[in-house]
C-alpha positions in Angstrom: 74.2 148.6 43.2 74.9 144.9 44.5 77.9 143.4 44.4 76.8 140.4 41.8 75.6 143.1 39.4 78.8 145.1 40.0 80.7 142.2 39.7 79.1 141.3 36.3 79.5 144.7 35.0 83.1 145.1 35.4 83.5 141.4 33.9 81.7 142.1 31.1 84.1 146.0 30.1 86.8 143.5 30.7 85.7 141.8 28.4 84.5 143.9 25.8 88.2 145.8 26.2 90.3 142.7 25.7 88.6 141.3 22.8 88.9 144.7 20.7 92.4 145.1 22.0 92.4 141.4 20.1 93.6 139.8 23.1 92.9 136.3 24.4 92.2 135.7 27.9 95.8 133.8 28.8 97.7 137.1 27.4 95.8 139.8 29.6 96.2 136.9 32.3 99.8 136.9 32.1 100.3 140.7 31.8 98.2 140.8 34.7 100.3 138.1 36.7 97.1 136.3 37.0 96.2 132.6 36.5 94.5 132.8 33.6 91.6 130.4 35.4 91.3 133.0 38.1 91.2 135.8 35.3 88.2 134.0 33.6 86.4 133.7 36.6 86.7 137.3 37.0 85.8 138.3 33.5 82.5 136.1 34.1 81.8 137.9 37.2 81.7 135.0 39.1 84.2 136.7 42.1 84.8 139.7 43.9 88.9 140.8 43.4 90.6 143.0 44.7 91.8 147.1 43.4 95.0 145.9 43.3 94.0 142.8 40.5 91.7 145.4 38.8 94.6 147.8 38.3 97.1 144.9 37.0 94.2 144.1 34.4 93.8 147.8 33.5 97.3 148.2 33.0 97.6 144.9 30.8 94.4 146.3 28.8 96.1 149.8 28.5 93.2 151.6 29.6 92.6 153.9 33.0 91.3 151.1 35.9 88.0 153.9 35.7 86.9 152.4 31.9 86.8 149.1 34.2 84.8 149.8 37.2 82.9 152.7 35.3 
């Protein structure tokens, strides 16, 4: 698999687990210690971040970092 389509992927389960954890963007963002514009970028699938980011957003979504990256 590429890394866009990768990318994408894991943007879009972030996605789809923050909004039926009824979470908005800037609350998963700050759990996460992320800049909430950074975090959008990553929910898009628009960069590349690192396992360490992935498993701050897994662990501010309350889910395994595996129901992320699949």
């Amino acid at each position: 698999m590429d890394s866009s389509k990768f990318r994408e992927q894991v943007g879009k389960r972030i996605k789809t687990i923050r909004e039926d954890s009824n979470l908005t963007q800037a609350e998963v963002a700050k759990k996460a210690k992320l800049n909430v514009n950074y975090f959008a970028v990553i929910e898009r699938g628009e960069v590349t971040t690192s396992s360490e980011k992935l498993k701050r957003i897994s662990d501010a979504l309350e889910v395994d970092v595996s129901k992320i990256t699949g």
